[in-house]
C-alpha positions as a Markdown table, in Angstrom:
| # | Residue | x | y | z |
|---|---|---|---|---|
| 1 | Unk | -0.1 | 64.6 | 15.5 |
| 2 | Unk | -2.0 | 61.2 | 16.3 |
| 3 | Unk | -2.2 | 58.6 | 13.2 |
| 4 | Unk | -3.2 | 55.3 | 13.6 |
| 5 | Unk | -1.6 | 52.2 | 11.6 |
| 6 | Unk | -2.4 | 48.9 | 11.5 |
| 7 | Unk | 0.3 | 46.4 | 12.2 |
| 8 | Unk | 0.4 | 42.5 | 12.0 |
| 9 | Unk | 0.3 | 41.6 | 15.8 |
| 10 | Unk | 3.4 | 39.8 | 16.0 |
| 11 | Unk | 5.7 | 42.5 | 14.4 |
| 12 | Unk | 3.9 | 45.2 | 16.6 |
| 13 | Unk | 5.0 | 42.8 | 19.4 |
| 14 | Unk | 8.2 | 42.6 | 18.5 |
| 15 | Unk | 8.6 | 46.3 | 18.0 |
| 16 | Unk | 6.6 | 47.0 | 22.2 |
| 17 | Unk | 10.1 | 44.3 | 23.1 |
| 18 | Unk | 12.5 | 46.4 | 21.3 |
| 19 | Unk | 11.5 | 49.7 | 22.6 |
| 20 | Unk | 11.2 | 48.3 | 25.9 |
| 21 | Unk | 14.4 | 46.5 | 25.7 |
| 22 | Unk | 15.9 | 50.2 | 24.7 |
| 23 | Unk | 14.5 | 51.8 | 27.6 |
| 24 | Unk | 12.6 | 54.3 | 25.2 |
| 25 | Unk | 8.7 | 54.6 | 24.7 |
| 26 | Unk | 6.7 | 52.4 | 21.8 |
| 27 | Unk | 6.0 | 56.1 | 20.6 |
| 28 | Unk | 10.1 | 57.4 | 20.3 |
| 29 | Unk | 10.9 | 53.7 | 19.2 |
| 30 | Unk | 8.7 | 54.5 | 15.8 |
| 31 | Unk | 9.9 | 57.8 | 15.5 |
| 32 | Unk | 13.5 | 56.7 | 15.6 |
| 33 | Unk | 12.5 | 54.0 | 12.9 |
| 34 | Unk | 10.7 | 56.4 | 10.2 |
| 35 | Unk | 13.6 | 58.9 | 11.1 |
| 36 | Unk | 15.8 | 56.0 | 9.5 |
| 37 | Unk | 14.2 | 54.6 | 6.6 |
| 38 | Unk | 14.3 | 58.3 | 5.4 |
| 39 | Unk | 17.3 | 59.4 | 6.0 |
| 40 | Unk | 19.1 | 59.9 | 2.4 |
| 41 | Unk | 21.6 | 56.8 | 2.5 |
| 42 | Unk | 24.9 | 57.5 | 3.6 |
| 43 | Unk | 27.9 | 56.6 | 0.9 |
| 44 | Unk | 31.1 | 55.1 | 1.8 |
| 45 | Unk | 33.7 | 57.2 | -0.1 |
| 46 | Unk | 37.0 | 54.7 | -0.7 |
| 47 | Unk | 40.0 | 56.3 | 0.1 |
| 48 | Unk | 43.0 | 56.2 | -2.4 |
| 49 | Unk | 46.0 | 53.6 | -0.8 |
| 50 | Unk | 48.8 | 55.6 | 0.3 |
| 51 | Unk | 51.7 | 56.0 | -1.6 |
| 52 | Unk | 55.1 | 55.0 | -0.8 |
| 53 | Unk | 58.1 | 57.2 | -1.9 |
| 54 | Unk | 57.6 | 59.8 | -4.8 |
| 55 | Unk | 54.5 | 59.9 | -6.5 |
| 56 | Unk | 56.5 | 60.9 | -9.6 |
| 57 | Unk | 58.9 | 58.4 | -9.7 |
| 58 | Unk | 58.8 | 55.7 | -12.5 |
| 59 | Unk | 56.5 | 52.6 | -11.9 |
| 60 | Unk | 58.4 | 49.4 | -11.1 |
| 61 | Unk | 57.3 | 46.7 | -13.4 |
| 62 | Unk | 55.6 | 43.5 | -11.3 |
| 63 | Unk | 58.0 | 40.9 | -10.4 |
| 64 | Unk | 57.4 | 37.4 | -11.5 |
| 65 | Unk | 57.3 | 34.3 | -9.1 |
| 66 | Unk | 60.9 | 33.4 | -9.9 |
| 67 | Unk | 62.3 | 36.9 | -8.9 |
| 68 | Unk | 60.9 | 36.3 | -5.7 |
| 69 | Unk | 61.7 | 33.3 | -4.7 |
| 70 | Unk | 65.5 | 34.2 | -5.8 |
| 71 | Unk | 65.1 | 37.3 | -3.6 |
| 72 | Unk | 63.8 | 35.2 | -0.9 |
| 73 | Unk | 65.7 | 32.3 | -1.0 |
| 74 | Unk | 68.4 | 32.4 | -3.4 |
């Protein structure tokens, strides 16, 4: 299907370097572009941390700054 858009002449420039720069046509550079702004945006889904040992096992309770510089140094 043809369309035609209006486009400020230094952006329609700056998308003819792009495409060209790509090695694709003006006409698959703006395809690739709508095809992104409306794809539904992608979520980053955090991971939990790993565990180490048993997940069951009792907590252990924070140390303080003393505790470790006495395991540390004494």
């Amino acid at each position: 299907m043809r369309t035609t858009v209006e486009l400020p002449d230094d952006l329609l420039l700056q998308a003819k370097s792009t495409a060209a720069l790509g090695g694709i046509s003006l006409r698959q550079f703006f395809i690739e572009a709508v095809h992104l702004k409306l794809a539904p945006e992608k979520r980053k889904v955090r991971k939990a941390p790993p565990s180490i040992g048993d997940a069951r096992a009792p907590r252990m309770k924070p140390l303080t700054r003393k505790q470790i510089d006495e395991a540390m140094f004494g």
